[in-house]
C-alpha positions as CSV (number, residue, x, y, z in Angstrom):
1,X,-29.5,6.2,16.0
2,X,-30.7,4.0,13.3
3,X,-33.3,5.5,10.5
4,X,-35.4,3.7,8.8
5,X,-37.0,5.2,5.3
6,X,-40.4,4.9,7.1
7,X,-42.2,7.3,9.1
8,X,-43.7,5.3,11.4
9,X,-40.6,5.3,13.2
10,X,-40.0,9.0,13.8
11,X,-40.1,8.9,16.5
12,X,-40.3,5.3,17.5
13,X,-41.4,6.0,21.1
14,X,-44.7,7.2,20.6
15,X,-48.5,6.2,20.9
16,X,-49.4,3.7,18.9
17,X,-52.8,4.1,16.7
18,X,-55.4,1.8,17.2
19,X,-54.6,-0.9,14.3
20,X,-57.0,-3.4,12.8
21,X,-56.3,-6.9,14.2
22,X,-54.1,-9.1,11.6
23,X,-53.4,-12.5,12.2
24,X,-49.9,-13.0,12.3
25,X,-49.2,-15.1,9.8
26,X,-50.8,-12.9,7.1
27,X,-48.6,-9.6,9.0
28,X,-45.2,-12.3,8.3
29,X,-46.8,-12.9,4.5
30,X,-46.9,-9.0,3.7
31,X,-43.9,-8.1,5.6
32,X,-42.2,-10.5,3.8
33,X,-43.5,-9.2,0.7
34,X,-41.9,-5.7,1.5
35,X,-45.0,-4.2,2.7
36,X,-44.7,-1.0,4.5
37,X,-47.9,-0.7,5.7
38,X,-47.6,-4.3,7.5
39,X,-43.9,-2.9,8.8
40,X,-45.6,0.2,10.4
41,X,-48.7,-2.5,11.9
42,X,-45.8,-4.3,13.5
43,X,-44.6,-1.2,15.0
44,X,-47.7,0.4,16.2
45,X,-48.0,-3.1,17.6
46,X,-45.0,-4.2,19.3
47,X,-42.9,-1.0,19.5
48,X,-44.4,-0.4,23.3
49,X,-43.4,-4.2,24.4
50,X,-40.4,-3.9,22.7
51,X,-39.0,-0.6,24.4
52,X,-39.8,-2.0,28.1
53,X,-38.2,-5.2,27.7
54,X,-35.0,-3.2,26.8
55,X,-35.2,-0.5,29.4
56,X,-35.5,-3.3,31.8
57,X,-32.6,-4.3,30.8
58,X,-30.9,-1.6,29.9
59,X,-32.0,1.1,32.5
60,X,-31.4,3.9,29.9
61,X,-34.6,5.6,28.2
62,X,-32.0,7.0,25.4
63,X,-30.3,3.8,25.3
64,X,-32.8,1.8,25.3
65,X,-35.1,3.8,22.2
66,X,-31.7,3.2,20.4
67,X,-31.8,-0.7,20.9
68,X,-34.9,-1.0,20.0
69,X,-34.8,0.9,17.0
70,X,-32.3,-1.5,15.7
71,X,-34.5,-4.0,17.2
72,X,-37.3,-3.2,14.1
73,X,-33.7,-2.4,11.7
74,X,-32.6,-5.8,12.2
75,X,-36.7,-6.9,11.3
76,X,-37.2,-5.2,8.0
77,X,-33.4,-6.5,7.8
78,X,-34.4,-10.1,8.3
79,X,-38.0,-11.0,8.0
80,X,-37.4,-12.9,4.9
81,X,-35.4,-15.7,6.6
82,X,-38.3,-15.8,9.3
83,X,-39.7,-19.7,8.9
84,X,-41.8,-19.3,11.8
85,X,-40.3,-21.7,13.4
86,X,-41.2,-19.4,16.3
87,X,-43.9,-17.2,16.9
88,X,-43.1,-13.8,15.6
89,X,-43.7,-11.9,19.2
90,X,-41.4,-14.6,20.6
91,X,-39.3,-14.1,17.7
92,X,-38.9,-9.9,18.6
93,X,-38.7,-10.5,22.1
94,X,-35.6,-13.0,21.3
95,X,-34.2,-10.2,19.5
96,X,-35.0,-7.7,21.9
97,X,-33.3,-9.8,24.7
98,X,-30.1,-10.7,22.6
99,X,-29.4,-6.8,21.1
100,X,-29.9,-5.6,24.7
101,X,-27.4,-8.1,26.4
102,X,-25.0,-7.6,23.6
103,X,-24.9,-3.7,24.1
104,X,-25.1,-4.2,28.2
105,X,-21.6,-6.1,27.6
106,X,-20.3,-3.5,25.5
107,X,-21.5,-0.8,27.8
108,X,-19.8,-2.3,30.3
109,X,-16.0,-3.1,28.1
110,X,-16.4,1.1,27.6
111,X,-17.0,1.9,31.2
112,X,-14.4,-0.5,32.4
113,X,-11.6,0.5,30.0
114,X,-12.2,4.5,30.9
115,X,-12.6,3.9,34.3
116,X,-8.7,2.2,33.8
117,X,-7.8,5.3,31.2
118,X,-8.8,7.8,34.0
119,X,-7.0,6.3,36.8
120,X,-3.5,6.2,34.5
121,X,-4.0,10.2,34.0
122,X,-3.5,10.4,29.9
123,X,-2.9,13.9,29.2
124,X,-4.1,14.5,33.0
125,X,-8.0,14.7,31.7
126,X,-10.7,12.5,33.9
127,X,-12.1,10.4,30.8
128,X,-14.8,8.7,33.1
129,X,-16.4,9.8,36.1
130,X,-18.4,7.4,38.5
131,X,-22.1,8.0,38.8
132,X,-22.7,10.3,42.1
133,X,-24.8,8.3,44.3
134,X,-24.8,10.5,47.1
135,X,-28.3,12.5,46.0
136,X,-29.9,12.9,49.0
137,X,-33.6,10.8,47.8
138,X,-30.4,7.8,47.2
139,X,-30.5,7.1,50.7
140,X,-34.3,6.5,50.9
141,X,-34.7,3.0,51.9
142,X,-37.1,2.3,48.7
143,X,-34.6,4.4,46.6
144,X,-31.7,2.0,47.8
145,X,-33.6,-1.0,47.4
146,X,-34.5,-0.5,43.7
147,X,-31.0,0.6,42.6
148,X,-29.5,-2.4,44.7
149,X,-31.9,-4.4,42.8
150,X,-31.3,-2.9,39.1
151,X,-27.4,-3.3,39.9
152,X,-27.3,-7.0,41.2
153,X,-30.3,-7.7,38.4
154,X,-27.5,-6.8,35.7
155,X,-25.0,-9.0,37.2
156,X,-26.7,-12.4,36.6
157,X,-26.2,-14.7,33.8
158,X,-27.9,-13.8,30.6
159,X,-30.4,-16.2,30.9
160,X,-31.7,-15.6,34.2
161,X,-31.3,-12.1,33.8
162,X,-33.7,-12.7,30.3
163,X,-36.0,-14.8,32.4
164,X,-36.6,-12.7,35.3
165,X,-37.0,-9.7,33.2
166,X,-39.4,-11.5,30.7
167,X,-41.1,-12.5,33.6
168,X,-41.3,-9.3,35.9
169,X,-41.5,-6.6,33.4
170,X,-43.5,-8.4,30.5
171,X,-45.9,-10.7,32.9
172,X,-45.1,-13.2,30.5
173,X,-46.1,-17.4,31.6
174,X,-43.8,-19.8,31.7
175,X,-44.4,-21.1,28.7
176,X,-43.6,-18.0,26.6
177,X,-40.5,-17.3,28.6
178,X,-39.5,-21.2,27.3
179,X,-40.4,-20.6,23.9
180,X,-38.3,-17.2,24.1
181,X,-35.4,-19.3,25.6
182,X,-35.9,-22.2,23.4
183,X,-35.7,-24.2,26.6
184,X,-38.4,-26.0,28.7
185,X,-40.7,-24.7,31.2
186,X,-39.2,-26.4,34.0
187,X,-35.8,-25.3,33.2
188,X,-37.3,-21.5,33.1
189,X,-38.5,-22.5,36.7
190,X,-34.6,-23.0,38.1
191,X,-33.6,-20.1,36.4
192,X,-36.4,-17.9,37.8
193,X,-35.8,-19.5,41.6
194,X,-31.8,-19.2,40.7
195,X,-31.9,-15.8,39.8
196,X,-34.5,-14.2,42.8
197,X,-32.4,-16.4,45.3
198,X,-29.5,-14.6,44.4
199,X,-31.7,-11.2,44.3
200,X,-32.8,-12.1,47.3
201,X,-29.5,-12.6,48.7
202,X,-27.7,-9.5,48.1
203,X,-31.0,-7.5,49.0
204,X,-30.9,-8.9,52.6
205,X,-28.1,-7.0,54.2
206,X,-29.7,-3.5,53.1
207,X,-32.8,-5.0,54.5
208,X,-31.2,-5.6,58.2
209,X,-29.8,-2.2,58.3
210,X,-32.6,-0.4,56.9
């Protein structure tokens, strides 16, 4: 895991303080001016948002801490080429979306190329086992329905998977989902319909045999 030289990040999952209100552009002025106070004001401020959006993703509450950690990394990284071109939440939440996506695909190289290790038998040791879904509460028709949900959910395109998220998990509008996307409201509209359609779709058969 990443460590910043600040305390306000160990650990980064915790209650957030009650914080003065700053307008944002004054919080990009100091932050830009290497202000750690302002750094640990965006924490306490965004860390929460932040977290969820990536767990959503993610599905990992270790995994996810880690991603967003970097998430505030790549921040005190970066915030001097921020032009605000973009408002800063939508900003993080681009971040948030495209370090989360990034580490889903390389989740996914690992699994798939020790999944392939395992079945060839180097040195005769099991390198990768499959998650055990037979846990008795798995069969639960709500229990089946969320995993089923979770497992197509990570299967759709980026942005519809970015979009639905955004939009179920953060309760964000339309609008804010755009300016995360940098695309237009309507378009967030077809990939919103595209993506429960397909959620939809694949939820239907456990549905009929529930």
């Amino acid at each position: 895991m990443y460590t910043l030289p600040l305390p306000c990040l160990q650990p980064l999952i915790s209650a957030a303080q009650p914080v003065t209100a700053c307008a944002e552009a004054e919080l990009v002025a100091q932050l830009q001016q290497g202000s750690e106070a302002a750094f640990r004001t965006l924490v306490e401020q965004y860390q929460d948002r932040i977290y969820r959006t990536v767990l959503a993703l993610l599905r990992s509450p270790e995994e996810a801490e880690d991603v967003a950690q970097e998430v505030f990394v790549e921040v005190y990284q970066t915030i001097g080429r921020f032009r605000g071109e973009a408002a800063l939440t939508t900003w993080l939440y681009r971040l948030a979306t495209s370090r989360a996506l990034k580490h889903q695909r390389q989740a996914r190289t690992r699994k798939r190329f020790a999944y392939l290790t395992s079945l060839l038998g180097f040195d005769n040791r099991v390198l990768y086992e499959p998650v055990d879904n037979e846990h008795p509460q798995a069969k639960l028709e709500g229990q089946q329905q969320v995993e089923l949900l979770r497992a197509r959910l990570t299967r759709l395109p980026d942005q519809q998977q970015i979009a639905f998220t955004l939009r179920h998990e953060q309760e964000l509008n339309y609008e804010e989902i755009a300016a995360v996307l940098n695309t237009t409201v309507s378009a967030v509209e077809s990939l919103l319909f595209r993506a429960r359609k397909t959620l939809r779709h694949h939820l239907q058969p456990t549905q009929r045999h529930a």
